[in-house]
C-alpha positions in Angstrom: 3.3 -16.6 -5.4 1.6 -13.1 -4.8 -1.7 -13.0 -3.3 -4.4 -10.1 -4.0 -3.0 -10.4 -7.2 -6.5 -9.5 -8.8 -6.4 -6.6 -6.3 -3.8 -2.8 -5.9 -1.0 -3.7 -4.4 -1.0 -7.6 -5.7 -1.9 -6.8 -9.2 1.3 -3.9 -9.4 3.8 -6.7 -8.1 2.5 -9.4 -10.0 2.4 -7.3 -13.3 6.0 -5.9 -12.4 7.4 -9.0 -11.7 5.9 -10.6 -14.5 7.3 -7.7 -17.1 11.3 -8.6 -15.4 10.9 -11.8 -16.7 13.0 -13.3 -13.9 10.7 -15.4 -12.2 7.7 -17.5 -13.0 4.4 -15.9 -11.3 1.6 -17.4 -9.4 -1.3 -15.3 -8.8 -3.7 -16.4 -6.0 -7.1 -15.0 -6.2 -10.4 -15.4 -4.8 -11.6 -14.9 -8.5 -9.6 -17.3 -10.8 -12.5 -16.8 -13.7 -13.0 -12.9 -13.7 -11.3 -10.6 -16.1 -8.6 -9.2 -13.7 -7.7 -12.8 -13.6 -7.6 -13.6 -17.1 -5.5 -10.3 -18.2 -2.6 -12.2 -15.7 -3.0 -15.1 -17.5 -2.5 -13.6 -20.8 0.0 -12.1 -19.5 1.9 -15.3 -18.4 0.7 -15.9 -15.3 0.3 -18.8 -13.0 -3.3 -18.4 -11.6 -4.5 -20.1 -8.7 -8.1 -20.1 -6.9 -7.8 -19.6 -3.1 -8.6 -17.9 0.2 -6.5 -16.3 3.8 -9.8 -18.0 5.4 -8.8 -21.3 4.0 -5.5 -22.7 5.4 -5.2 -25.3 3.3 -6.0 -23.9 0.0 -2.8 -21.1 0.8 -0.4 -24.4 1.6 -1.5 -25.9 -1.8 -1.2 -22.5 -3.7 2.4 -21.8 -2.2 3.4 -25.8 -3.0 7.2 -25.4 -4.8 7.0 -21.8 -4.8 10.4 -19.7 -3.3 8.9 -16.7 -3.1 5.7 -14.8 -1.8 4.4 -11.6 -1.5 1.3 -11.2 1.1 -1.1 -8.3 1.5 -3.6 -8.0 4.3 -6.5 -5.7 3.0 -8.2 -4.4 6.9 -11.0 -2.3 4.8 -12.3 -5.7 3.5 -11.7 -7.9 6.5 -11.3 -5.1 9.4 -10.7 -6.9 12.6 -9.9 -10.2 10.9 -7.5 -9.1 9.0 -5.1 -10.7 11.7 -6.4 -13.9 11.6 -6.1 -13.8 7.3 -2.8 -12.6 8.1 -1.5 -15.5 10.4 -3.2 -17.8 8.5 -1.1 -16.8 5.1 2.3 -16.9 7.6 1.5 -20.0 9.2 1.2 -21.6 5.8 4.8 -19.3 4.8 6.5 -21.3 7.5 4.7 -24.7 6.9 6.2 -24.3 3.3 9.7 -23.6 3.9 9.2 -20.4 1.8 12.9 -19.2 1.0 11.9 -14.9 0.9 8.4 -13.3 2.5 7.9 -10.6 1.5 4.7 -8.7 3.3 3.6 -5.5 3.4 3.1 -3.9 6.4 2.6 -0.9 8.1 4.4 1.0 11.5 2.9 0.2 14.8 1.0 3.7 15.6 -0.6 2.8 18.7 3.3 1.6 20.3 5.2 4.7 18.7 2.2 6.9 19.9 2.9 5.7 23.6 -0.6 4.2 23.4 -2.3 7.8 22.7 -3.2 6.6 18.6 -5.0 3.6 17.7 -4.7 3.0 13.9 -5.9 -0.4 13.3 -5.3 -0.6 9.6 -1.6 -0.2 11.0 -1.3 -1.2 13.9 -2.7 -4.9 13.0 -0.3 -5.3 10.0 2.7 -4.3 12.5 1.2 -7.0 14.9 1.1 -9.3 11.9 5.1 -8.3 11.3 6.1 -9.1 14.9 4.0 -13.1 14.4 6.0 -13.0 11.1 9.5 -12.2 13.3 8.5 -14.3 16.0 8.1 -17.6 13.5 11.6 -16.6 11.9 10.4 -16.3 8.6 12.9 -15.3 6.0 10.9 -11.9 5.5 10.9 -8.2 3.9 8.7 -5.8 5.0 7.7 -3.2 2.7 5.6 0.0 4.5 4.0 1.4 1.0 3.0 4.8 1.4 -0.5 7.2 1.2 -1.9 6.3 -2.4 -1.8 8.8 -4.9 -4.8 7.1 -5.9 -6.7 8.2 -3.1 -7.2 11.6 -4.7 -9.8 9.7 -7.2 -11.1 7.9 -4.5 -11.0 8.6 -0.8 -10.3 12.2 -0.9 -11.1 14.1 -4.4 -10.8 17.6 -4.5 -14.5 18.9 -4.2 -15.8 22.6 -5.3 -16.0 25.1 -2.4 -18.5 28.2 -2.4 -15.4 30.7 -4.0 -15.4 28.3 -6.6 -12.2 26.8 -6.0 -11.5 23.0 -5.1 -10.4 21.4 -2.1 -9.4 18.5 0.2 -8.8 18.3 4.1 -7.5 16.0 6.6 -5.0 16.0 9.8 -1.8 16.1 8.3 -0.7 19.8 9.2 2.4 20.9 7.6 3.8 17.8 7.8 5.6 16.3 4.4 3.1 13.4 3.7 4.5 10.3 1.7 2.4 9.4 -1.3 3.3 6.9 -3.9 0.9 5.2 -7.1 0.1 2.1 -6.6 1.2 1.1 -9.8 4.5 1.8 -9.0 4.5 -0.2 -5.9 5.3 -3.6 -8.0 8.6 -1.8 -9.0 10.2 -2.0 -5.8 8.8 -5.1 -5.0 10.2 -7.2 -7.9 13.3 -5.5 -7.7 13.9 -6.8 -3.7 12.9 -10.1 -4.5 15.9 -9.9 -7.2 18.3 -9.3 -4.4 17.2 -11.2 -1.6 20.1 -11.8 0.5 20.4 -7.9 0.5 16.8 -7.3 2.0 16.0 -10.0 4.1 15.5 -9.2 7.5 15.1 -5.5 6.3 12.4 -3.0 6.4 12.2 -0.9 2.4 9.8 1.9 3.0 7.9 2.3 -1.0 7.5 6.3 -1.4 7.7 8.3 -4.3 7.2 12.0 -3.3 7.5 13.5 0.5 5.7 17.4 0.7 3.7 18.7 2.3 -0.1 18.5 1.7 -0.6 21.8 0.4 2.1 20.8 -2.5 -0.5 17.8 -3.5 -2.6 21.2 -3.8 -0.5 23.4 -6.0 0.7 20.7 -8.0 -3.3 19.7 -8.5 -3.6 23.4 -9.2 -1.2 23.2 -11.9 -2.5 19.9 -13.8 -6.2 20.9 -13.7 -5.5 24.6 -14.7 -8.0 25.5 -11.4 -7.4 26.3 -7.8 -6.8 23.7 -5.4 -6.5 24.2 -2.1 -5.5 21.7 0.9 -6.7 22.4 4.5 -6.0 21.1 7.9 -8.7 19.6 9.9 -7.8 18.7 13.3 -8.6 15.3 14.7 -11.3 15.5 16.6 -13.0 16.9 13.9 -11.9 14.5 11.4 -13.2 11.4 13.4 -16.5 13.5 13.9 -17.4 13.2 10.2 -19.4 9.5 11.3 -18.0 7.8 8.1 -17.0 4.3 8.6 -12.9 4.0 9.3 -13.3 8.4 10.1 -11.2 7.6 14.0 -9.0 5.5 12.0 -8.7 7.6 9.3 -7.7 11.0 11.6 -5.3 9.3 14.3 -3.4 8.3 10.8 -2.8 11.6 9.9 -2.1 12.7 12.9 0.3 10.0 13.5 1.7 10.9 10.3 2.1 14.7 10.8 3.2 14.0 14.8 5.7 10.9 14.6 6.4 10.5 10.4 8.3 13.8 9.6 10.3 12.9 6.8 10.7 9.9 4.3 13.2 11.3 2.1 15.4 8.9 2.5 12.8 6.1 1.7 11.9 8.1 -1.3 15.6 8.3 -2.5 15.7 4.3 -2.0 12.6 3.2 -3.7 13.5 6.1 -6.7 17.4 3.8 -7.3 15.0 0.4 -7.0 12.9 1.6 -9.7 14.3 4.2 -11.4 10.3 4.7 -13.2 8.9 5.6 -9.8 6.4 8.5 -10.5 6.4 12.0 -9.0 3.4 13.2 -8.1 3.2 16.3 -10.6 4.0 13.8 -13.4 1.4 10.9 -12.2 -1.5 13.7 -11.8 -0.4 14.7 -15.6 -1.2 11.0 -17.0 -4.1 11.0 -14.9 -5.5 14.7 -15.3 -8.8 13.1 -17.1 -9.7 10.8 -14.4 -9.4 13.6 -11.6 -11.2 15.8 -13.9 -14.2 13.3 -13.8 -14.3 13.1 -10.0 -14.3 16.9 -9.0 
């Protein structure tokens, strides 16, 4: 069963899983009749109405199932995302299911000494620890910064010289990005091998550079000047937008305690050899950044 599988992260596994063929898939979604829904159908999936805030509807959903993949989603449910969270594990163990595999995140505020709160983390690393502590048979998978984001969150915007750019507090720091289309890639291919990842952690990256790479590589695509440029912290969490303290001690976790993820990269590139650079993923979407600068 994957839940979210209308959503990112849920619909790349689910579509992924579904294209190996190996298994049959049950979506859960909160919306069984909308057109997300329907496309996994067609597809050949399983799809199944439910909800983290209903226990009983995720026991019913997972009913003869071996596998699940679970996805918190804190921007939706912020603080609640733990309960969701224990609420889909509770009903993992009530099951019996034979491989979790969740996605989580590192546990900022512990590996900062207590200096970084990052609750979109730090609750899914919380989560992870419930998860150990019920002796689930689990994978984690920590999925890196979305490529996505740069049509989203942070799209390059025109400056007064006329060039573009984007800011936050990563430094010079190499910062993992990944699409999230390629995430399903890695998932399905550690549910085909479950005795080798269970009790493991498979970090999902598919480029590690610096920030100002993201730039040139942007600069490249779009045929215009892109530039990337540090804003420290305390500015960062100024800006007032909801999630902006979050959002900075992130990257500043990232560019203080995350140096390197080569060797993530190098793992998730052998579990799915069609994992995207970032040059190469900007390419195929060079329209769609186009229409947000």
């Amino acid at each position: 069963m994957v839940t979210g599988a209308t959503g990112a992260q849920g619909g790349s596994v689910a579509r992924h899983l579904l294209a190996q063929g190996r298994f049959q898939v049950r979506a859960l979604t909160r919306q069984p009749d909308s057109e997300a829904a329907a496309r996994l159908r067609s597809s050949g999936a399983e799809v199944v109405g439910g909800s983290m805030a209903d226990a009983s509807s995720l026991r019913a959903a997972m009913e003869g199932c071996q596998g699940v993949f679970g996805v918190t989603n804190f921007w939706e449910a912020f603080e609640k995302e733990y309960e969701l969270g224990k609420n889909l594990m509770d009903a993992v163990s009530a099951c019996g299911i034979a491989h979790f595999v969740f996605s989580s995140l590192p546990h900022a505020y512990a590996m900062s000494g207590g200096e970084l709160k990052v609750p979109h983390f730090d609750i899914k690393a919380k989560l992870a620890d419930y998860g150990v502590k019920l002796r689930l048979a689990m994978t984690q998978v920590q999925v890196a910064f979305y490529y996505e984001n740069f049509l989203s969150y942070f799209p390059p915007r025109q400056q007064q010289d006329g060039s573009y750019g984007f800011g936050f507090p990563q430094g010079e720091t190499n910062l993992a990005g990944v699409s999230v289309a390629d995430v399903g890639g890695v998932v399905a291919s550690v549910f085909a091998d479950r005795e080798r990842f269970l009790d493991r952690t498979v970090g999902i990256v598919g480029e590690d550079m610096p920030a100002a790479e993201y730039a040139r590589a942007l600069s490249k695509v779009l045929h215009r000047t892109v530039v990337y440029q540090h804003i420290p912290r305390e500015v960062f969490a100024g800006f007032g937008f909801p999630g902006a303290d979050d959002l900075a001690n992130m990257f500043d976790f990232n560019r203080r305690f995350i140096l390197s993820r080569q060797a993530d990269m190098e793992e998730s590139r052998r579990l799915f050899p069609g994992m995207q650079r970032f040059a190469s993923w900007a390419e195929a979407n060079r329209k769609a950044i186009e229409g947000v600068l």
